[in-house]
SEZA-394633 format. One record per residue (C-alpha): residue in one letter; x, y, z. Coordinates in steps of 0.2 Angstrom, whole numbers, padded with zeros to 4 digits, always signed. Example, Ala and Ser with C-alpha at 12.3 -4.5 7.8 and 13.67 -1.06 7.14 Angstrom:
<lumpas>
A+0062-0022+0039/S+0068-0005+0036/
</lumpas>
This chain:
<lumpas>
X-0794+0060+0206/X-0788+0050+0192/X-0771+0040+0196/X-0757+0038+0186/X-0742+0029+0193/X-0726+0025+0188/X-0715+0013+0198/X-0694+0013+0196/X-0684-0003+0200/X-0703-0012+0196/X-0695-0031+0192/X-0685-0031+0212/X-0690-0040+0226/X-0701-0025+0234/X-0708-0020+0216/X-0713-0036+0207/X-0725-0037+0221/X-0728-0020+0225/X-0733-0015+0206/X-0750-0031+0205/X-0756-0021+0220/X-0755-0006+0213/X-0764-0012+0197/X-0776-0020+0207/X-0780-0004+0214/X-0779+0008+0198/X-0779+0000+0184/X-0766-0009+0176/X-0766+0006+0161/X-0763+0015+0174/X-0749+0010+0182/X-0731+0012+0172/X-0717+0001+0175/X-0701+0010+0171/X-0688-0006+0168/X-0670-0007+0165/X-0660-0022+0159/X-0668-0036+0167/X-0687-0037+0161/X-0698-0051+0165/X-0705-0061+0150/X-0723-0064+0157/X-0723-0046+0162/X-0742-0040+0161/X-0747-0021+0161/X-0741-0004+0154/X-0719-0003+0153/X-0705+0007+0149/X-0685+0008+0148/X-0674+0018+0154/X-0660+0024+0165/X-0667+0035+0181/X-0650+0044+0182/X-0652+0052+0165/X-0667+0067+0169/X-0669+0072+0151/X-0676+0054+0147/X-0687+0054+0163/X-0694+0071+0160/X-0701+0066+0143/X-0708+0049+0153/X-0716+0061+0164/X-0723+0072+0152/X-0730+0057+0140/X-0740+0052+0155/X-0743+0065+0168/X-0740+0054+0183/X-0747+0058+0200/X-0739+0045+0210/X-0722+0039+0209/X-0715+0023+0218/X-0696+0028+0218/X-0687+0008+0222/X-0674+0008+0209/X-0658+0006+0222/X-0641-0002+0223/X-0642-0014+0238/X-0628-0017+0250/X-0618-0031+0245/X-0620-0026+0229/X-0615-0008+0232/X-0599-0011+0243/X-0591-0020+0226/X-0597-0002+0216/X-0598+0009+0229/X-0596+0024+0213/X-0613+0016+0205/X-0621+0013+0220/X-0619+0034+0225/X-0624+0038+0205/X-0641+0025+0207/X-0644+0030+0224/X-0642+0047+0226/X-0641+0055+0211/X-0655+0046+0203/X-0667+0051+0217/X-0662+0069+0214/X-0669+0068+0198/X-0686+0063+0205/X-0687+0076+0219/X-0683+0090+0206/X-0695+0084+0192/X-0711+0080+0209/X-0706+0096+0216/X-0709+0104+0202/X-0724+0096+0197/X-0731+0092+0212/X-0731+0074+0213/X-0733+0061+0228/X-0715+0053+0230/X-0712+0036+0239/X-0695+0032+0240/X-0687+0015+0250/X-0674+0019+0262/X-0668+0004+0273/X-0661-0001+0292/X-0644+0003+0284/X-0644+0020+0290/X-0640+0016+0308/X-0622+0011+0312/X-0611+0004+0326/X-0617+0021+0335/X-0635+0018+0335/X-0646+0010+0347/X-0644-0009+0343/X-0660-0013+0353/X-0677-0005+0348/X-0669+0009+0339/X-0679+0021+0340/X-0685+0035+0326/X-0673+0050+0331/X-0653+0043+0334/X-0639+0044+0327/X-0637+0038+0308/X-0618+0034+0308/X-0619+0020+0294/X-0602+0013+0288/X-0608+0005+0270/X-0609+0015+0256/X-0627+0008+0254/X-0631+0014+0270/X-0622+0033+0267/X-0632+0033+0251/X-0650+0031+0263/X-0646+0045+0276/X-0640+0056+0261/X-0658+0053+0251/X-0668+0053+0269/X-0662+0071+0272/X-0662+0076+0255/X-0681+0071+0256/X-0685+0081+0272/X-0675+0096+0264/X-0686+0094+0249/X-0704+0094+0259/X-0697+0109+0272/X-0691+0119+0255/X-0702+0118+0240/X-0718+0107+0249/X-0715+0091+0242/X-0727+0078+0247/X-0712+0065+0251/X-0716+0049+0262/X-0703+0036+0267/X-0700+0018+0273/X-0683+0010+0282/X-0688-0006+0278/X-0678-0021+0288/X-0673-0037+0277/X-0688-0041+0266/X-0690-0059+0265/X-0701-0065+0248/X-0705-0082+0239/X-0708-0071+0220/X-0692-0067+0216/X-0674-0073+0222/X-0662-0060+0233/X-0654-0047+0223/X-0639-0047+0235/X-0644-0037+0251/X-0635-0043+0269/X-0650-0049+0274/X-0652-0060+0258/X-0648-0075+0268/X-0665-0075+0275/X-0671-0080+0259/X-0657-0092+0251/X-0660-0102+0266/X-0677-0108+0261/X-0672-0111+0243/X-0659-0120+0246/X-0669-0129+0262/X-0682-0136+0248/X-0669-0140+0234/X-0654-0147+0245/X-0658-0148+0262/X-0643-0141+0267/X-0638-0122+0267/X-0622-0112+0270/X-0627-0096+0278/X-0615-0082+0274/X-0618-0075+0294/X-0616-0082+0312/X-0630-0092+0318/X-0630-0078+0333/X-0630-0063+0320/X-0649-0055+0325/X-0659-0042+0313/X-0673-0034+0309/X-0686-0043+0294/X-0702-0042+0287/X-0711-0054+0277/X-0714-0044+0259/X-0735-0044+0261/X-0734-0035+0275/X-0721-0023+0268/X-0732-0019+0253/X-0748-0016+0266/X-0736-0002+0274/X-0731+0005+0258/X-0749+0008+0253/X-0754+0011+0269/X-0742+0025+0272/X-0743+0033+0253/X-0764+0034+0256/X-0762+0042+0274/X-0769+0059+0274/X-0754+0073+0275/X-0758+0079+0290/X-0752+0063+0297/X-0737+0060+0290/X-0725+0067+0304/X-0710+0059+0298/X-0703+0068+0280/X-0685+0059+0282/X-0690+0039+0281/X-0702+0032+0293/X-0693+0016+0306/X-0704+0000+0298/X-0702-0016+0309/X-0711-0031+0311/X-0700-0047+0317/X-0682-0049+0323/X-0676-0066+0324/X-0656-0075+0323/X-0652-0084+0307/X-0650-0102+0321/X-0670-0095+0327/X-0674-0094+0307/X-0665-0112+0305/X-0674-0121+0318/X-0690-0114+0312/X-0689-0120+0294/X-0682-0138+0301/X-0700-0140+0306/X-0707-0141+0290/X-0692-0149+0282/X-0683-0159+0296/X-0669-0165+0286/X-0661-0148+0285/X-0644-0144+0290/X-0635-0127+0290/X-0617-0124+0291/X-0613-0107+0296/X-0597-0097+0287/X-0598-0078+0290/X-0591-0070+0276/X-0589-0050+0274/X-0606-0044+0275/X-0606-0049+0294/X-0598-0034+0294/X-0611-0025+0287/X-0624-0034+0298/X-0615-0033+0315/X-0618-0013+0312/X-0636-0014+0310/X-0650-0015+0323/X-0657-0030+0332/X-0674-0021+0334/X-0682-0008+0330/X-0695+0004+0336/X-0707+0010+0325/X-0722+0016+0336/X-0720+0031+0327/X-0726+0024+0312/X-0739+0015+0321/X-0745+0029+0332/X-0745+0040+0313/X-0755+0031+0302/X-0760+0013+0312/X-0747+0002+0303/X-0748-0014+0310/X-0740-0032+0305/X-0749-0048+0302/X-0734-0063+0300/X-0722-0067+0313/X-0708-0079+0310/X-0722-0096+0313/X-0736-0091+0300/X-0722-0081+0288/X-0713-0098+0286/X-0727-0109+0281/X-0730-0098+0271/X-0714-0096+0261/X-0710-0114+0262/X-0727-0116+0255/X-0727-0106+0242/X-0709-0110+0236/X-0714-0127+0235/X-0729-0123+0221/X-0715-0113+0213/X-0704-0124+0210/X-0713-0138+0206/X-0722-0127+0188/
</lumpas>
């Protein structure tokens, strides 16, 4: 079957590196990039504009192009969405409404990114497992247990074709954090090459689930080109790979760059992280449709410092 895809929230950290696979795959014509305000200059392949809360404008992107995939990432993250919790509901919830009407009634395969935000001081903090109680207390995490069971309402009631991911902190050399708790796990290796010195905005104890961002685009694809009988999940599939402390992540890096030092200064998203998960069990996932991840903390390391290096140096 010919693919036509289009991708929301295209230029974040999961979709500037989600959106060259999908070309790679299909066909840069193929593949839509649906932008907002900030667009990449050196952006290469098919784009559009617009606002993914407004359905009038996305119905008439969907009926220019008669898409058959869509990649739903446009999201508020948490940091972010604590300072406009009212935006944060309107992007989050809202906006994927308009993209389960419009796929339910056209019958479109729907990927959407939900997050580890959904558990809260209730949950599990050790390999939580797929089924527990989802008692977040950030308006970004409320916004992800509010789309997951929006998702599951939509497959049980009109048949939607809905698959989902609770992706832990994604750590990427492409694109700088975009202000997610677990951003710290990124800044560090920026400001590691630039300064060598780093204040990290949790305590060197605080522990969570990440995942370097190759593998989380593997999943991604992996789970969207599953066959339908094996998706046993219609809520937001657990997604794990590594769990580390920000002191563990530290004495990695000083390996490459031995001069580092890091000064630890909590501020308020320790709140946010002392709520989620220090693991996270997601045999499920594995057991479903063979997911499996390739980069712990050792070889993801070299490999951001490596590539950060080549960065910044053009």
């Amino acid at each position: 079957m010919h693919e036509k895809i289009l991708v929301t929230g295209p230029f974040g950290q999961i979709g500037s590196e989600l959106v060259p696979k999908l070309q790679e795959r299909y066909g840069k014509e193929n593949v839509v990039a649906l932008g907002h305000r900030h667009i990449p200059d050196d952006f290469q392949g098919s784009l559009e504009t617009g606002d993914v809360r407004d359905m009038d404008e996305m119905k008439k992107l969907f009926d220019k192009y008669g898409f058959t995939q869509v990649y739903h990432l446009a999201s508020l993250l948490s940091a972010v969405g604590e300072k406009k919790p009212e935006l944060a509901w309107d992007v989050n919830v809202n906006g994927l409404k308009i993209f389960l009407d419009i796929c339910s009634e056209r019958n479109i395969k729907l990927f959407w990114a939900s997050s580890i935000a959904v558990f809260g001081p209730t949950s599990p903090m050790e390999n939580t497992p797929q089924h527990t109680i989802l008692e977040p207390t950030s308006i970004y995490g409320i916004t992800k247990v509010t789309g997951e069971l929006l998702c599951k309402y939509y497959h049980e009631r009109y048949g939607l074709d809905v698959r989902s991911l609770r992706y832990p902190g994604l750590i990427s050399w492409k694109e700088e954090p975009g202000g997610g708790t677990t951003d710290y796990a990124v800044e560090i290796f920026y400001e590691a090459i630039e300064e060598g010195k780093y204040t990290c905005f949790v305590s060197q104890e605080t522990k969570l689930p990440m995942m370097y961002m190759d593998d989380a685009v593997r999943g991604t694809l992996m789970l969207m080109e599953a066959e339908p009988d094996d998706i046993t999940i219609r809520m937001s599939y657990n997604h794990a790979a590594l769990s580390f402390t920000a002191k563990e992540l530290e004495e990695e890096i000083r390996k490459h760059i031995p001069e580092l030092r890091v000064d630890y200064v909590p501020d308020e998203r320790q709140n946010i992280a002392d709520t989620w998960p220090d693991t996270i069990d997601d045999s499920t996932a594995r057991k479903d449709w063979g997911w499996d991840h390739e980069f712990d903390l050792p070889n993801m390391t070299k490999e951001m410092i490596a590539n950060l290096k080549r960065k910044m140096a053009k």
